[in-house]
C-alpha positions, -999 to +999 in steps of 0.1 A: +000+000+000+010+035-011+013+065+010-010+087-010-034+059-011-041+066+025-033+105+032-058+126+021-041+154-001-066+179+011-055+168+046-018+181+052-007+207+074+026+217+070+020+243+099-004+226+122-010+253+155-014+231+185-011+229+223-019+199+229-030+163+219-064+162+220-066+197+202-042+181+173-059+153+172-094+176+165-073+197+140-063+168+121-097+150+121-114+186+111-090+186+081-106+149+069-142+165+074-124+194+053-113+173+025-141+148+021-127+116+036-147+119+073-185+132+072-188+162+091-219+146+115-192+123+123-165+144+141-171+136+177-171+099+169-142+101+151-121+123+182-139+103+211-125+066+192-088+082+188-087+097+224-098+065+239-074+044+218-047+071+232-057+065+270-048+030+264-015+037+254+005+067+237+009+065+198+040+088+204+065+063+191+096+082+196+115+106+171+093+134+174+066+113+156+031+099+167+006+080+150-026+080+166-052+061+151-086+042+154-111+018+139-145+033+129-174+015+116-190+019+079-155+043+068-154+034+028-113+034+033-084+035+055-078+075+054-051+097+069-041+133+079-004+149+083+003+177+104+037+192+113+035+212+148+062+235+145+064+240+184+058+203+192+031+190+211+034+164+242+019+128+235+036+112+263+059+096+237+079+064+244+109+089+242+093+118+266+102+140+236+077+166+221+059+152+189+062+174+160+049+154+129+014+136+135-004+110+111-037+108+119-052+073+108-090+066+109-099+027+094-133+005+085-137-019+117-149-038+091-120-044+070-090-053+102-065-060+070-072-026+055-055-006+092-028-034+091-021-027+060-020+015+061-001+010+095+026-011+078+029+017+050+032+051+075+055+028+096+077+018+073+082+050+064+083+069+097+109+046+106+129+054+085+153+086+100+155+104+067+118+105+059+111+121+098+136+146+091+126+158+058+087+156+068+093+176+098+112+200+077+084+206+054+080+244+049+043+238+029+016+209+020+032+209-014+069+199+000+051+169+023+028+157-007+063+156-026+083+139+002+052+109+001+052+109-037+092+101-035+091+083-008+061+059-028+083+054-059+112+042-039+088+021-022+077+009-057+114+004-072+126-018-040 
């Protein structure tokens, strides 16, 4: 699975204002409403299933990089949001560090292969030291959509 099958284009902020986790979390779900991915009657379902999966255990994997995510019934696809927070925002990361880029995952609870799968993708590439630094780097939506289309066609040549 592709990056840009799962991000949302409309969905990236390169400059994401945000004190702290739950209001990134209702920034980034707001930008899915925004571009068509999440219905808009569906906002506090969506915040109240990602907070809850967060009170079970930080997302904040280390690296200045969280992933917070949940399952939602009757979703048509797995569908993500990217925001960079300039100032950093505390998830109570593995690392204690501030989190300063944030993929926001929302997947069918009807389709468990479909979040594996879009978990493996942003992983893979959020593990990769390189890709953090040059996503947290971004200076616009552009540079980020540019960094996933890259980082997709080395994906596709491996």
């Amino acid at each position: 699975m592709k990056l840009l099958d799962i991000v949302v284009r409309e969905s990236i902020c390169a400059d994401l204002e945000s004190g702290s986790r739950d209001d990134a979390i209702g920034k980034l779900a707001d930008l899915l409403i925004e571009g068509g991915a999440v219905p808009a009657d569906r906002r506090d379902e969506c915040i109240k299933a990602v907070v809850k999966r967060e009170r079970r255990g930080s997302t904040g994997f280390g690296h200045g990089v969280a992933v917070p995510h949940a399952k939602l019934p009757n979703l048509d696809r797995a569908v993500a949001a990217i925001g960079n927070v300039p100032d950093g925002v505390d998830f109570n990361a593995l690392d204690r560090g501030a989190v300063h880029s944030i993929v926001l995952l929302l997947s069918p609870e009807e389709a468990p292969e479909a979040h594996l799968e879009a978990m493996e993708a942003i992983f893979g590439h959020l593990s990769q030291e390189t890709f953090r630094r040059f996503l947290r780097q971004a200076q616009s939506n552009d540079e980020i959509v540019t960094l996933l289309e890259d980082a997709d066609e080395r994906q596709l040549n491996a």
